[in-house]
C-alpha positions as CSV (number, residue, x, y, z in Angstrom):
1,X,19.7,-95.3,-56.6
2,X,18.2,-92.1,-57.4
3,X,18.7,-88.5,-57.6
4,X,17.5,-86.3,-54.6
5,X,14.2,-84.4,-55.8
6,X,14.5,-81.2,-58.1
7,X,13.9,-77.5,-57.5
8,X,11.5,-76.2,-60.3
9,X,14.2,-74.0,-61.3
10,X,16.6,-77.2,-61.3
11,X,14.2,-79.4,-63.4
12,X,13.6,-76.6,-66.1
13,X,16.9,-75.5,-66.5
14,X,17.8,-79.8,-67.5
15,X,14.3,-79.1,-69.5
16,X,15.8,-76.7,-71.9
17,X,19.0,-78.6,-72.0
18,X,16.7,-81.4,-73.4
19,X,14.6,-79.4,-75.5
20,X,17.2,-77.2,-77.2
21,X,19.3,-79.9,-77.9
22,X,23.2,-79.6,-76.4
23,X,26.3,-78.8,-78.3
24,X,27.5,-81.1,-75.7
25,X,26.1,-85.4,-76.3
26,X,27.6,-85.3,-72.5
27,X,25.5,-82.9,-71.3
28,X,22.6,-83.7,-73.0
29,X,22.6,-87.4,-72.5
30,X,23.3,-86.5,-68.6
31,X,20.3,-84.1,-68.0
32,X,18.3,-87.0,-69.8
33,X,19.6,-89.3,-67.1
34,X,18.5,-86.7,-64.3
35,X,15.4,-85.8,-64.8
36,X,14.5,-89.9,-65.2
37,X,16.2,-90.4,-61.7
38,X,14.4,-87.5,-60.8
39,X,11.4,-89.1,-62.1
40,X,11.8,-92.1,-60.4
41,X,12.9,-93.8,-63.5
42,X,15.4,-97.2,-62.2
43,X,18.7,-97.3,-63.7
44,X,18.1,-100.4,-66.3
45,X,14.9,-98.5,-67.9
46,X,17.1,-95.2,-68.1
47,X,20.2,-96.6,-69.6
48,X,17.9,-98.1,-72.5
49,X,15.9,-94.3,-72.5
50,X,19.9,-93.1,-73.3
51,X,21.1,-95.8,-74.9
52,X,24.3,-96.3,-72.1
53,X,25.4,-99.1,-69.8
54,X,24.1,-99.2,-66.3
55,X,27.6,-98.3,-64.9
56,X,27.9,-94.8,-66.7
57,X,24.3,-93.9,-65.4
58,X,24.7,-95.1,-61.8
59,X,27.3,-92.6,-61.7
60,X,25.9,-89.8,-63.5
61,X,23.0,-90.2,-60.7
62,X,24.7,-90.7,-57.8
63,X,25.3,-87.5,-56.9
């Protein structure tokens, strides 16, 4: 399961998020998840990128 495909504007706003860091882990961890869904990134190779279970990500990517 992925993500639908990003605006620009989409994918650079969960850029920053990345870059900058988050006072949030959540939100951090979660535009990490998007952008490698968004990537085409499967959900085994993306829970070991964010150190998570599968279950957790399929969610956060499913929409």
């Amino acid at each position: 399961m992925r993500v639908r495909r990003l605006t620009d504007q989409e994918e650079q706003k969960l850029q920053q998020v990345v870059r900058r860091g988050s006072t949030s882990s959540m939100r951090y961890r979660r535009a990490m998840m998007l952008l490698a869904s968004a990537g085409q990134h499967r959900v085994p190779v993306i829970a070991r990128l964010v150190q998570a279970d599968e279950d957790p990500v399929r969610e956060a990517t499913s929409g």
